[in-house]
C-alpha positions in Angstrom: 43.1 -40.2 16.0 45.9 -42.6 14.7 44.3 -45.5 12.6 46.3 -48.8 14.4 45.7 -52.5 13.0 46.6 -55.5 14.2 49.0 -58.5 12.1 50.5 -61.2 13.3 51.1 -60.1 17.0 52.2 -56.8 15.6 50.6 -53.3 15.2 50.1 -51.0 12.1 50.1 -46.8 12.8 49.1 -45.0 9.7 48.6 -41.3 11.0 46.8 -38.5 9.2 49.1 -35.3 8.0 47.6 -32.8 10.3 49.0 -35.4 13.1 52.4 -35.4 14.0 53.4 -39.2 15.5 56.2 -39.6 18.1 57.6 -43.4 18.3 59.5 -44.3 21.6 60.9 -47.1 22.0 63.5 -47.8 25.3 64.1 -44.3 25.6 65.1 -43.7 22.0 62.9 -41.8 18.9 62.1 -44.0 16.1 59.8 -42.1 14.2 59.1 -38.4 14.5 56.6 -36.7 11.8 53.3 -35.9 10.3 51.6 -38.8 8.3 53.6 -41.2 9.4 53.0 -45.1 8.6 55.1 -47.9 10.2 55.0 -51.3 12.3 55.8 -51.6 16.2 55.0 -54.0 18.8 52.7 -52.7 21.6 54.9 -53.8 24.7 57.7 -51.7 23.7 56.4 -48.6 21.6 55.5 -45.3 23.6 53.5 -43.5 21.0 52.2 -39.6 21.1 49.9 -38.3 18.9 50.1 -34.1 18.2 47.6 -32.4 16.1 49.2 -29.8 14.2 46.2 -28.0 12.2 44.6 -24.8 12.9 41.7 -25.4 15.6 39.0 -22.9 16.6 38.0 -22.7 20.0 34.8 -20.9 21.0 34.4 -19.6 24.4 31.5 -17.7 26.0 31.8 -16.1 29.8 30.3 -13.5 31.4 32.3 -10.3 32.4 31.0 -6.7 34.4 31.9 -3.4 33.3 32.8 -0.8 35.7 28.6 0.7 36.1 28.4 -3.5 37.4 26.1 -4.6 34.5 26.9 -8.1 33.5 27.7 -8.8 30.0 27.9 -11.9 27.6 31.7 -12.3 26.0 31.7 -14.5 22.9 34.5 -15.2 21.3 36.9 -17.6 19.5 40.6 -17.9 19.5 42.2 -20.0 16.6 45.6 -21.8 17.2 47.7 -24.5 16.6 50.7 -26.9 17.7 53.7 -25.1 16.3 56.1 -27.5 18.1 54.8 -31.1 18.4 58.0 -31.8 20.3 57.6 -29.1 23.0 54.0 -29.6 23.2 54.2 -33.5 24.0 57.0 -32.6 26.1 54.9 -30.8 28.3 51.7 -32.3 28.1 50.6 -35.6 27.3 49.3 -36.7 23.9 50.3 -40.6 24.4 47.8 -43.0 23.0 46.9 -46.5 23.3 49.2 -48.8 21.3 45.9 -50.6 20.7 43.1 -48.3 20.0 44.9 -44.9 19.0 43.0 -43.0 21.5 44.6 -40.5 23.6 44.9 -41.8 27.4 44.6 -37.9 28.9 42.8 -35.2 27.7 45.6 -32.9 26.1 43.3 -30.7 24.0 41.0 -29.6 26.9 43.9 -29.0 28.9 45.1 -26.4 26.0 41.4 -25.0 25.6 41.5 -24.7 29.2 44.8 -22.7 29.0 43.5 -20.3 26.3 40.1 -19.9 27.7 41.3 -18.3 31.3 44.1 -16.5 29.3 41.9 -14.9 27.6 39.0 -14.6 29.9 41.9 -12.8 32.4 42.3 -10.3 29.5 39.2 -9.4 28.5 37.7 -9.2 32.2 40.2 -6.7 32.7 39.4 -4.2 30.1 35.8 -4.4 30.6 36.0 -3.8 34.4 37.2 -0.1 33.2 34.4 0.7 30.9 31.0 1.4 31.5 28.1 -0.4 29.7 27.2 1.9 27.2 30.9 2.2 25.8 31.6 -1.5 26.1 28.1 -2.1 24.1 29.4 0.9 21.2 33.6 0.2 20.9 33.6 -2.9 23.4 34.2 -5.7 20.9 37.7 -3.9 19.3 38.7 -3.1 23.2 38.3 -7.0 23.5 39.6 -7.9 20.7 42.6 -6.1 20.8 43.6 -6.6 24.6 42.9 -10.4 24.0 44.7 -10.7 20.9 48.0 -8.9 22.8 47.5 -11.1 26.0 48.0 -14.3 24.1 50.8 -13.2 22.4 51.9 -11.8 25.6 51.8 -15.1 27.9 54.9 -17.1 28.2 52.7 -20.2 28.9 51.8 -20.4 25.3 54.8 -20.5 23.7 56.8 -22.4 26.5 54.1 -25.3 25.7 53.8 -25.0 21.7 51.8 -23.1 21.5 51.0 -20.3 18.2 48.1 -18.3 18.7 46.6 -17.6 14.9 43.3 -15.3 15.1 40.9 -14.0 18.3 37.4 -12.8 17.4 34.7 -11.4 19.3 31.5 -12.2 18.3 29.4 -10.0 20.6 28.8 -8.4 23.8 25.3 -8.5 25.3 23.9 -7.3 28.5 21.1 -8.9 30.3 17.7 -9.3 28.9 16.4 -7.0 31.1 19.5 -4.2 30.7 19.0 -5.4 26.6 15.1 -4.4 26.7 15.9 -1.0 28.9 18.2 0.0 26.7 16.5 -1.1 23.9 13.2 1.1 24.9 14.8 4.7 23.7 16.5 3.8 21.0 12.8 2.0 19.6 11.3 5.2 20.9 13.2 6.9 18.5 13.3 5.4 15.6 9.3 5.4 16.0 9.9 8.8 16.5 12.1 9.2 13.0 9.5 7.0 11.4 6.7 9.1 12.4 8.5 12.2 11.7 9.5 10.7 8.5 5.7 9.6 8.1 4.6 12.7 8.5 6.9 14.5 6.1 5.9 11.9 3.9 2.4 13.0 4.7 2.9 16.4 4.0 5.0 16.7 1.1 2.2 14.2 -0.5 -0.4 17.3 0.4 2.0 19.9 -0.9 2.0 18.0 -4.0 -1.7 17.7 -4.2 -2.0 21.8 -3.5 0.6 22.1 -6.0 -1.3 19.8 -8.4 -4.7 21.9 -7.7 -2.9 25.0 -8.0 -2.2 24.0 -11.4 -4.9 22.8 -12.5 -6.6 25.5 -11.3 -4.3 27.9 -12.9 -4.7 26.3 -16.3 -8.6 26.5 -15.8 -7.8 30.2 -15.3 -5.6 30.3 -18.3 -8.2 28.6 -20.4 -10.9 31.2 -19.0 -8.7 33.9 -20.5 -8.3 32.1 -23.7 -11.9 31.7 -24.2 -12.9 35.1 -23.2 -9.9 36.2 -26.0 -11.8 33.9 -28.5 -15.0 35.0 -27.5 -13.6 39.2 -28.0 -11.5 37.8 -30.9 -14.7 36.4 -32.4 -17.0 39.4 -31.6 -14.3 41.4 -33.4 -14.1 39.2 -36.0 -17.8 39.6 -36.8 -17.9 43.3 -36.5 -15.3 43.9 -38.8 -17.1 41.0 -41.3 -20.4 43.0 -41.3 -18.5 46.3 -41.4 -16.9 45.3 -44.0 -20.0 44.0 -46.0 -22.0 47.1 -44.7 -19.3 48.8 -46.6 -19.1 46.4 -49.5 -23.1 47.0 -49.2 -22.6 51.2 -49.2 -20.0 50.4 -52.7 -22.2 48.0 -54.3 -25.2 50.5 -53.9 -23.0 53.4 -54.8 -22.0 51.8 -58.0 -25.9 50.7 -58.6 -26.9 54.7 -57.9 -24.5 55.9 -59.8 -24.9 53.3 -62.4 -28.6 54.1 -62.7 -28.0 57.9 -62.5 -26.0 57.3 -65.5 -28.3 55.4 -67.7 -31.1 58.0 -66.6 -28.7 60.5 -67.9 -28.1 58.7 -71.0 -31.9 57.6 -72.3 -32.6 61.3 -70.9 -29.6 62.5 -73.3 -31.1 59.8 -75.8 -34.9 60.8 -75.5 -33.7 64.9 -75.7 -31.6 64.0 -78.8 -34.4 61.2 -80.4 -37.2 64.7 -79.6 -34.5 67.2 -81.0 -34.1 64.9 -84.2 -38.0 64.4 -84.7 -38.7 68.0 -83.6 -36.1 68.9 -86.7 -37.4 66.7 -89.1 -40.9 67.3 -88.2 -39.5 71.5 -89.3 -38.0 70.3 -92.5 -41.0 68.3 -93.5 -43.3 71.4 -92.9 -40.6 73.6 -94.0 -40.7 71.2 -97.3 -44.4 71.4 -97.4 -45.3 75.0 -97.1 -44.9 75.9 -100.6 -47.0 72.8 -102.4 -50.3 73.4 -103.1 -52.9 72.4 -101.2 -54.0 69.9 -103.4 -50.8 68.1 -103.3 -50.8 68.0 -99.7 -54.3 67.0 -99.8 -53.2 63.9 -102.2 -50.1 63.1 -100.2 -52.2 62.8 -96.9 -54.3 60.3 -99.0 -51.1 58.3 -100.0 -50.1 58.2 -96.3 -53.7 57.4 -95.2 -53.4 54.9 -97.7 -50.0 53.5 -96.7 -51.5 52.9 -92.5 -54.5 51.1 -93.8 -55.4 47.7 -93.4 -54.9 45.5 -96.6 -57.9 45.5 -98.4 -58.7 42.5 -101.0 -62.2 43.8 -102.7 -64.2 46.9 -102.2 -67.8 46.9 -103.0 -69.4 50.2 -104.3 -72.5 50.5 -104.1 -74.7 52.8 -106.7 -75.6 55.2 -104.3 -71.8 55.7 -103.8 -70.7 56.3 -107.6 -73.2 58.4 -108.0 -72.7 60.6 -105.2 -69.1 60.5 -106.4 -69.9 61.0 -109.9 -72.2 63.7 -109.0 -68.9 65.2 -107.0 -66.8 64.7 -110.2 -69.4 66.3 -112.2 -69.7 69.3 -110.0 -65.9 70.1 -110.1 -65.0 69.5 -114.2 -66.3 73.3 -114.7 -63.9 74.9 -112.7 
């Protein structure tokens, strides 16, 4: 809206530059552009006001497909005022000289233009699909057809009109059709989250069989071990006391054979200790067989002498000498 003061009897438009001003006066164009600012006097000035920006207009109506189900359209078309001139030509943006506010309604004239243009179009391509195509590829279909018919109409441009953008939004059935339709398709992906439960499910038991296959595998293995160790072991032993039994059998070989010999040798020793007495025992009677018997009689005195006991005094008494005076007496004749 055009921002208009008042001065002196006179009026002040300063537009905005997404609005395009047209200044009349008598017939003739004073001022034609976006943004403009000037002064004019109200009882001569015939002043139009033509947005030129882009403008989105949402629409929502209701369509039937060819199965007659009833289905929500929502959509918006973007546009804009590509001739000011035209467009105030053939509809009316005046405004009050006064206020700046339009005197018609210019813009719901346009949105009324573009809404059954489009509505035509759309209608028309859903009325030749069924419901569960318009639901899965209907919002292109829409799209597309509305999109052509816009630039198709020669309404459009014959008022000014540039069409920019069309998007649909959605297409939705009734809530009842919605919730029918929606029943299978939750039926299924309960089914699919079941199903995938229960795989879940089972390859979580498979895993545990698996885990107490393996751990019961490795208690096997470890069985087998030990009964190894315990063999192993067993062996171990027998061959340590077989091998002392036969360290044993040496040791009391080398002790037999050790005593055998030194049996042999004091044997050997006590022979050769006899055979050496035995010959000096001959060599001393062998000496001796030729001396008189006195002398023998007087060296087995000497040697009786030799083993007796030390004797410190000897007391004779007179009985003694003269027996052995008597003896001595007796034997001087001879």
């Amino acid at each position: 809206m055009a921002d208009i003061t008042r001065r002196l009897g006179r009026r002040h438009l300063r537009g905005a530059p997404t609005a395009h001003i047209r200044h009349h006066r008598g017939g003739t164009l004073l001022h034609d552009g976006p943004g403009l600012s000037f002064w004019f006097r109200a009882l001569t000035a015939a002043l139009s006001e033509v947005p030129v920006d882009d403008r989105e207009l949402a629409m929502t109506f209701h369509a039937r497909t060819s199965d007659f189900q009833d289905v929500a359209v929502q959509a918006t078309v973007t546009y804009r005022i590509g001739d000011p001139a035209l467009a105030a030509a053939r509809m009316d943006f005046s405004i009050d000289p006064d206020t700046g506010v339009w005197r018609g309604a210019p813009l719901e004239q346009l949105s009324t233009l573009l809404t059954e243009t489009a509505q035509q179009h759309a209608l028309d391509v859903l009325a030749r699909t069924p419901l569960s195509a318009a639901l899965v590829d209907g919002v292109a279909a829409v799209r597309e057809r509305v999109a052509a018919g816009l630039d198709a109409e020669p309404r459009l441009p014959a008022t000014g009109i540039e069409v920019v953008a069309v998007r649909v939004m959605a297409l939705r059935p009734e809530p009842e059709v919605e919730r029918a339709l929606r029943t299978p398709a939750r039926e299924q992906i309960q089914q699919e989250a079941d199903r995938a439960t229960y795989e879940r499910r089972a390859v979580a038991v498979e895993r545990e069989r698996a885990i107490a296959e393996n751990e019961l595998a490795s208690q096997i293995e470890l069985a087998r071990r030990e009964e190894q160790l315990v063999e192993q072991r067993g062996t171990n032993a027998r061959r340590e006391a077989e091998e002392h039994a036969a360290a044993d059998a040496v040791r009391t070989e080398a002790e037999a054979t050790r005593s055998v010999r030194l049996a042999r040798a004091e044997a050997e020793g006590a022979r050769a200790v006899g055979d050496a007495k035995a010959q000096a025992q001959a060599a001393w009677l062998k000496v001796h067989e030729d001396v008189a018997v006195a002398t023998l009689h007087a060296l087995t005195g000497t040697r009786l002498a030799e083993n007796l006991p030390h004797i410190d005094s000897v007391t004779i008494s007179p009985d003694v000498l003269t027996g052995l005076l008597a003896k001595l007496g007796a034997r001087e004749p001879e």
